[in-house]
C-alpha positions as CSV (number, residue, x, y, z in Angstrom):
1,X,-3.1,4.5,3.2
2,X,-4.7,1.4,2.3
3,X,-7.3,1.1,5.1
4,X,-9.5,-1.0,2.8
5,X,-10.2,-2.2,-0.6
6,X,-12.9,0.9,-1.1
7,X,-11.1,3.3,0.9
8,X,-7.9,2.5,-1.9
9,X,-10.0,2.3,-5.1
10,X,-11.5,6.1,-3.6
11,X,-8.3,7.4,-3.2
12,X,-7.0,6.3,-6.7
13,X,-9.6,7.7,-8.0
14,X,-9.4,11.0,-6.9
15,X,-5.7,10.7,-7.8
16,X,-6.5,10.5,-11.5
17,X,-10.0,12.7,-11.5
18,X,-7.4,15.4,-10.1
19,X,-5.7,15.8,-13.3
20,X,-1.9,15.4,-12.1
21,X,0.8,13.9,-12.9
22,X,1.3,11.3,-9.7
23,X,2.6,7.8,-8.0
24,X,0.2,6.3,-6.2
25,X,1.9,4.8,-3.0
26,X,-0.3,2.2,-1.9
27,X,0.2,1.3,1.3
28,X,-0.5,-1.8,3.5
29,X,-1.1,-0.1,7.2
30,X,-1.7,-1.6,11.0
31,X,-5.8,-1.5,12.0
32,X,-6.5,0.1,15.1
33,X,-8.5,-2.5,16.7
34,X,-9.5,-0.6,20.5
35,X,-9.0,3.2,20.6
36,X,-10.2,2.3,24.2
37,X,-7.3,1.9,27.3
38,X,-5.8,0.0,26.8
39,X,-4.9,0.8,22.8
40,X,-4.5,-2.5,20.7
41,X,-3.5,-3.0,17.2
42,X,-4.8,-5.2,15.3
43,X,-3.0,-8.2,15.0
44,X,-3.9,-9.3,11.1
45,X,-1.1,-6.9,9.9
46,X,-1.2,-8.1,6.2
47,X,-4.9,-9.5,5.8
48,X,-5.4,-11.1,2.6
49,X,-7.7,-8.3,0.7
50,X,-4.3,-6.3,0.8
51,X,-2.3,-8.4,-1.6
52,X,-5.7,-9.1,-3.7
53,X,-6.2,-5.3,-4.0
54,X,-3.0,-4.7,-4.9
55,X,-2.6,-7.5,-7.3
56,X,-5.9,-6.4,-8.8
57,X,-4.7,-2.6,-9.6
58,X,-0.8,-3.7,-10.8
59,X,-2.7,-5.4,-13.4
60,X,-5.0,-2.5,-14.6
61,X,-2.4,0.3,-14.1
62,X,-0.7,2.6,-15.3
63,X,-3.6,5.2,-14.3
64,X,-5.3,8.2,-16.1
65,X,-4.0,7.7,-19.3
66,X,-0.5,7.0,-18.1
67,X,-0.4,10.2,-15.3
68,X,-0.9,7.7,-12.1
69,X,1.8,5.0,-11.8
70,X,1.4,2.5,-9.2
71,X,3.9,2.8,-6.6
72,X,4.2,0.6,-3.2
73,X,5.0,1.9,0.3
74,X,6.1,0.3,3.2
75,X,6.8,1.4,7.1
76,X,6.3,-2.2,8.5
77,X,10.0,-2.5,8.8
78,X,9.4,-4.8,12.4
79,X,8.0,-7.6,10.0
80,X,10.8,-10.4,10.0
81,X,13.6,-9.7,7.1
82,X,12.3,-12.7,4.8
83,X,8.6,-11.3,5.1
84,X,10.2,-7.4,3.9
85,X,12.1,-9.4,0.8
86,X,9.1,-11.3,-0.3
87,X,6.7,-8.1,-0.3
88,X,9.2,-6.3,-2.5
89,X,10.2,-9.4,-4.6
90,X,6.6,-9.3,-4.9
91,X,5.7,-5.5,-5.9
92,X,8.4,-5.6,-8.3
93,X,7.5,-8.4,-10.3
94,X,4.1,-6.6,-10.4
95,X,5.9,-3.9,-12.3
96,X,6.3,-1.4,-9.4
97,X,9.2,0.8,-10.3
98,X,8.5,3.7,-7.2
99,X,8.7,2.1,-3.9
100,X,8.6,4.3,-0.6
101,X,9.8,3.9,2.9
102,X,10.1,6.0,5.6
103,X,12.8,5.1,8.6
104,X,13.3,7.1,11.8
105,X,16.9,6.5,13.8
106,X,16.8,5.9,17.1
């Protein structure tokens, strides 16, 4: 999860320092704001560091000599339909070819 723009470059690279053959998913979450009644999310959903960090790593990738592709995931599926186009217009044209999304019915 890409909780900031250390915690992602951290987990990337452990990702390559572990030797495997991997996608990394990054992945734009929602910030707790209060863990204090009442809970409140932050309301920034896509600050602008996200895009900048991601930007940043499409251009230096692939990973590891070659083992870590950057991949993009996504669960913010309540974000308004042309917001969801424009992020993936945008990831592909950064070269992502792995994109992951999880959906839950009902």
């Amino acid at each position: 999860m890409s909780y900031s723009p250390a915690h992602v470059e951290n987990a990337l690279s452990a990702t390559i320092c572990s030797g495997i053959r991997s996608v990394f998913g990054f992945t734009p979450t929602m910030k707790v704001k209060s863990w204090d009644p009442p809970f409140t999310l932050d309301q920034d959903i896509l600050p602008a560091w996200v895009f900048e960090t991601f930007d940043k790593l499409a251009q230096r990738g692939p990973f590891g000599d070659g083992r870590v592709q950057l991949g993009f995931a996504l669960d913010l599926f309540f974000l308004p339909k042309e917001m969801i186009l424009n992020i993936f217009d945008r990831v592909t044209k950064a070269g992502v070819k792995t994109i992951i999304a999880h959906y839950l019915h009902g």
